[in-house]
C-alpha positions in Angstrom: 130.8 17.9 -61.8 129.8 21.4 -63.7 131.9 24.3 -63.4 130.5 27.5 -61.8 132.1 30.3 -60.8 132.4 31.5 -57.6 133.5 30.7 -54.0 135.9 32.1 -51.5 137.1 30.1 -48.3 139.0 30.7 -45.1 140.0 27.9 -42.7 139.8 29.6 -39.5 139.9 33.0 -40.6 138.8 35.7 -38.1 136.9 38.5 -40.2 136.8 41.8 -38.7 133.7 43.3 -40.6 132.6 40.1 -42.2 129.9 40.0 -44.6 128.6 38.6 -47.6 126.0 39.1 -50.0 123.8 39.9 -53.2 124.6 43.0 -55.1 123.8 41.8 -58.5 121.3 39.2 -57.4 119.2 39.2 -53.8 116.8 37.3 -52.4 113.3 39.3 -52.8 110.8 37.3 -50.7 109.4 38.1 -47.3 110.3 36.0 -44.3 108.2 34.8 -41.8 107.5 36.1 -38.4 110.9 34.9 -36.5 112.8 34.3 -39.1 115.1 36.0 -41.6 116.6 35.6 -45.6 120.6 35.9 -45.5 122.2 35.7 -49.0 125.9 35.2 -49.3 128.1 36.6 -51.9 131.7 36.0 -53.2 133.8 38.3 -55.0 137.8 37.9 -55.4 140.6 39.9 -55.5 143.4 38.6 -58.3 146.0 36.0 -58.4 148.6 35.5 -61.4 146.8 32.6 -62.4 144.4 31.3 -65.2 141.9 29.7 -62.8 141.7 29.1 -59.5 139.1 25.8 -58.9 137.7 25.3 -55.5 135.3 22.4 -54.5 132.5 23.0 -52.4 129.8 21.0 -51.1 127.9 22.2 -48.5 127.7 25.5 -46.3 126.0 26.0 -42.9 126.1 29.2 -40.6 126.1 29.1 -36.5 123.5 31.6 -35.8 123.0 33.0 -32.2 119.2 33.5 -31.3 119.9 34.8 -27.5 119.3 38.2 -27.0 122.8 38.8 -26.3 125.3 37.5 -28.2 127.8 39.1 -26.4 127.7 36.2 -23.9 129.0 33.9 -26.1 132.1 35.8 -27.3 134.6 33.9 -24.9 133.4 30.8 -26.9 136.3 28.3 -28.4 134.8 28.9 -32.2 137.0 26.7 -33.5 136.1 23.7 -31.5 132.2 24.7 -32.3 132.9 25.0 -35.9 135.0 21.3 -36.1 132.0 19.9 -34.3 132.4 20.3 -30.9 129.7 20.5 -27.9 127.6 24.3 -27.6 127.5 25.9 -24.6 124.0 26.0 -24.8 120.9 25.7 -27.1 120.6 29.2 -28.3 123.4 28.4 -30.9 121.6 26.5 -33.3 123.5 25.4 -37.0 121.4 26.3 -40.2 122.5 24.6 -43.6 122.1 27.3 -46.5 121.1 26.6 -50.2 124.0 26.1 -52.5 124.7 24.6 -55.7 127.6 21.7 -54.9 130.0 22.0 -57.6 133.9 23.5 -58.6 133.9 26.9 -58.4 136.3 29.2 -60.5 137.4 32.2 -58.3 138.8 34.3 -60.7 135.8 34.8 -62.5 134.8 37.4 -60.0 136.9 40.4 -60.6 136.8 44.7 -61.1 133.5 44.3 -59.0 131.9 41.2 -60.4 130.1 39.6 -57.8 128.2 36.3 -57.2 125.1 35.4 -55.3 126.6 32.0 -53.4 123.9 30.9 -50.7 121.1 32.1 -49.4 118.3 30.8 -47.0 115.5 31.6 -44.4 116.7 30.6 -41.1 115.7 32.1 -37.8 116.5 35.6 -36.2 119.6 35.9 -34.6 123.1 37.1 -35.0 125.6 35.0 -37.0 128.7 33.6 -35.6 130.3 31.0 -38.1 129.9 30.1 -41.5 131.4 27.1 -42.4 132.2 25.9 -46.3 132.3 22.3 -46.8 135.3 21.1 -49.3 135.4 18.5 -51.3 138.7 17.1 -52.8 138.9 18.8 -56.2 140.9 21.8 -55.9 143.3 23.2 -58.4 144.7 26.0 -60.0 145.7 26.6 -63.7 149.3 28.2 -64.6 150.4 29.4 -67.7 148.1 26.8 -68.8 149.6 23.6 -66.6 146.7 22.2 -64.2 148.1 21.6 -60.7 146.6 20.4 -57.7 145.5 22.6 -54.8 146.3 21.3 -51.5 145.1 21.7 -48.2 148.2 22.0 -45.5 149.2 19.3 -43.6 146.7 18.8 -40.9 144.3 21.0 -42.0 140.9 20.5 -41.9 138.9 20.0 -45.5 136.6 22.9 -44.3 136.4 26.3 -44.0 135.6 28.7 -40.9 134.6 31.7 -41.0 134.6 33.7 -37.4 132.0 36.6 -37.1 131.2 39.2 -34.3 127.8 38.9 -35.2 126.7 42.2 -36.3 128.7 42.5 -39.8 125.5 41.7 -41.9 123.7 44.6 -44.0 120.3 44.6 -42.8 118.9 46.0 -46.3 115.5 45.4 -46.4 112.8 43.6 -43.6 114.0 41.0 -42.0 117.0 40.4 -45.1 120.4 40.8 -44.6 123.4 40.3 -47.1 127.2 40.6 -46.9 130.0 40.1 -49.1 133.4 38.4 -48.9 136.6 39.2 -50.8 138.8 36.1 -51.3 142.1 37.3 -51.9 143.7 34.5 -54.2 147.2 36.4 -54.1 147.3 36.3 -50.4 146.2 32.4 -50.3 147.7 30.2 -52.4 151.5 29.5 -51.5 153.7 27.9 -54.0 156.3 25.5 -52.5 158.8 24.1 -55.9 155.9 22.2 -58.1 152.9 22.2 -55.3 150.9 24.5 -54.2 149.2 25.1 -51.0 146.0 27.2 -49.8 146.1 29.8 -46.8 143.2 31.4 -47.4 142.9 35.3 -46.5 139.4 36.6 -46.6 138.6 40.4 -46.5 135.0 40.7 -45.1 133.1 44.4 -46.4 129.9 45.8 -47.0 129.5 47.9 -50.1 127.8 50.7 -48.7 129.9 51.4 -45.5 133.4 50.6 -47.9 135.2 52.7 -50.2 136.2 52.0 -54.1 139.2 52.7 -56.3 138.4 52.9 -59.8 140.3 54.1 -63.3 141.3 52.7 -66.5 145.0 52.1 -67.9 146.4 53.1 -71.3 148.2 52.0 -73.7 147.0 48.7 -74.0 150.9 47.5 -74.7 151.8 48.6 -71.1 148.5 46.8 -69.1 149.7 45.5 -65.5 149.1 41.9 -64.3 147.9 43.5 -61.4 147.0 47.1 -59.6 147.9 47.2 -56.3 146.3 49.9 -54.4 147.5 49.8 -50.6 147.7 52.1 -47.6 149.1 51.7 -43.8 146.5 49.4 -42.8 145.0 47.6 -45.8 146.3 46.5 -49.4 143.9 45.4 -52.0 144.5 44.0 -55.8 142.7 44.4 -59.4 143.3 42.9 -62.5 142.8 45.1 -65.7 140.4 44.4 -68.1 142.0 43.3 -70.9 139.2 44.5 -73.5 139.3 48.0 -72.2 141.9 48.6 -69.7 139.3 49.2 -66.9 140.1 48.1 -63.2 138.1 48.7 -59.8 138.5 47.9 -55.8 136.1 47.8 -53.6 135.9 46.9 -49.5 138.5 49.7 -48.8 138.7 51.1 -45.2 138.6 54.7 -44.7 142.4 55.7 -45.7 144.8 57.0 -47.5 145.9 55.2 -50.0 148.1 54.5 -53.2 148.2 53.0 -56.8 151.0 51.4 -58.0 150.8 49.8 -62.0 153.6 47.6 -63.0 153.7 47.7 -66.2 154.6 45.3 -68.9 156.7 45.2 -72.2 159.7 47.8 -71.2 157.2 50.4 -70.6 157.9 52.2 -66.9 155.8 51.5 -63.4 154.1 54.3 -62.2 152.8 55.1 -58.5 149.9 57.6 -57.5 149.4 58.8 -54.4 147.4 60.7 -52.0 144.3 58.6 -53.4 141.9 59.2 -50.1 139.0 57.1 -49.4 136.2 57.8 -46.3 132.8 57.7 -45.9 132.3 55.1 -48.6 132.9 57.2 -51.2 134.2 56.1 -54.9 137.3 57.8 -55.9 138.3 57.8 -60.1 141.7 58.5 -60.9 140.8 58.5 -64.7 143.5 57.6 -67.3 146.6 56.7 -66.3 149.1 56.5 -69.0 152.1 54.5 -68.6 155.3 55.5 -70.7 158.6 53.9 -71.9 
């Protein structure tokens, strides 16, 4: 199986604002009467390792096509989404178009995004989306292959819970979302395995804010920026060619930077970094020092 990269997952993960969506690619044609195009996008936030493989084989949404999804927000999702009875006919399961193949997550970094599915399905408000695994998952560190496990008892899919009303409606009848894997936050090493708890961060560009800078010298380049506030805490990996890092899918905030730095040069921590109205804020330059 080719290599691609992309992907995200979350097995059962609730998602607040959920989305997903094109930003460097979108689906352009018209949908019919009734129906509408939803394109799915991944983008990840860093891990510290090489690559992070995931396996994907199919993806379907559970889209609502009452007039009031409301009424079905006392649903057991979980038991819908493992393939359980619906309470009624209006929830109807669409499979989107996507490439099966591995998928290399940390090829979407500092704003790099992917277009991952997209299809013409009916009208209606989206409840689950559900990724298909298949069986070959794995990570690279410091360049040793390892395999990527699924905990004990959990099942080789993942759900995603929606409210319904997190897509970006960006054009007739077209909506588009993105999703934020965060491979820190998901992959848990226990001695010589590791496990995936997957921790999804659900945004849409245009109603999120973004942290963006560069790093100097290129001796004293972090791993990892971590930008955080009281109620949110995102990652970035700097660009090794120039130094450059950016967040985006930040919550109106507060925030701060913190850069640990490498080879004896000292951390350093900004603050006061405030983020609202999805605005973009640069810090510039930051210079680290011995």
């Amino acid at each position: 199986m080719k290599t691609k990269i992309l992907f995200s997952l979350a097995i059962t993960a609730i998602v607040a604002s959920t989305l997903i969506v094109a930003c460097t690619k979108s689906n352009s044609a018209s949908a019919p009467a009734g129906a509408q195009n939803v394109s799915l996008l991944l983008t990840d936030a860093p891990g510290f390792y090489n690559n992070v493989y995931l396996d994907v084989k199919s993806v379907e949404v559970l889209v609502d096509t009452s007039t009031n999804t409301r009424k079905h927000d006392g649903c057991d999702w979980d038991r819908i989404g493992g393939g359980g009875p619906k309470p009624d006919s209006s929830l109807i399961w669409e499979s989107l178009n996507v490439s099966a193949a591995v998928y290399d997550l940390l090829k979407l970094q500092n704003g790099v995004d992917t277009l991952f599915a997209t299809a013409t399905i009916p009208v209606g408000s989206i409840r689950l989306i559900k990724i298909d695994l298949g069986t070959n998952n794995s990570i690279v560190k410091d360049s040793v292959t390892y395999n990527l496990q699924l905990p004990p008892g959990a099942p080789s899919y993942v759900l995603v819970k929606l409210n319904g009303n997190e897509f970006e409606h960006y054009a007739a009848n077209a909506s588009r979302l993105w999703l934020d894997f965060n491979v820190q936050r998901s992959i848990l090493q226990v001695g010589t395995t590791f496990y995936l708890n997957p921790f999804l961060t659900a945004f849409v560009v245009s109603q999120s804010g973004t942290v963006a800078g560069s790093v100097a010298p290129s001796a004293a380049w972090p791993e990892i920026v971590t930008v955080y506030g009281p109620n949110d805490t995102a990652y970035a990996f700097v660009n090794r060619n120039n130094g450059n890092f950016k967040i985006r899918g930040l919550k109106d905030g507060t925030y701060s930077a913190n850069f640990h730095a490498s080879n004896g040069y000292l951390d350093s921590t900004i603050t006061n970094i405030t983020i609202s109205n999805a605005n973009t804020v640069n810090v510039g330059t930051i210079t680290l020092h011995k």
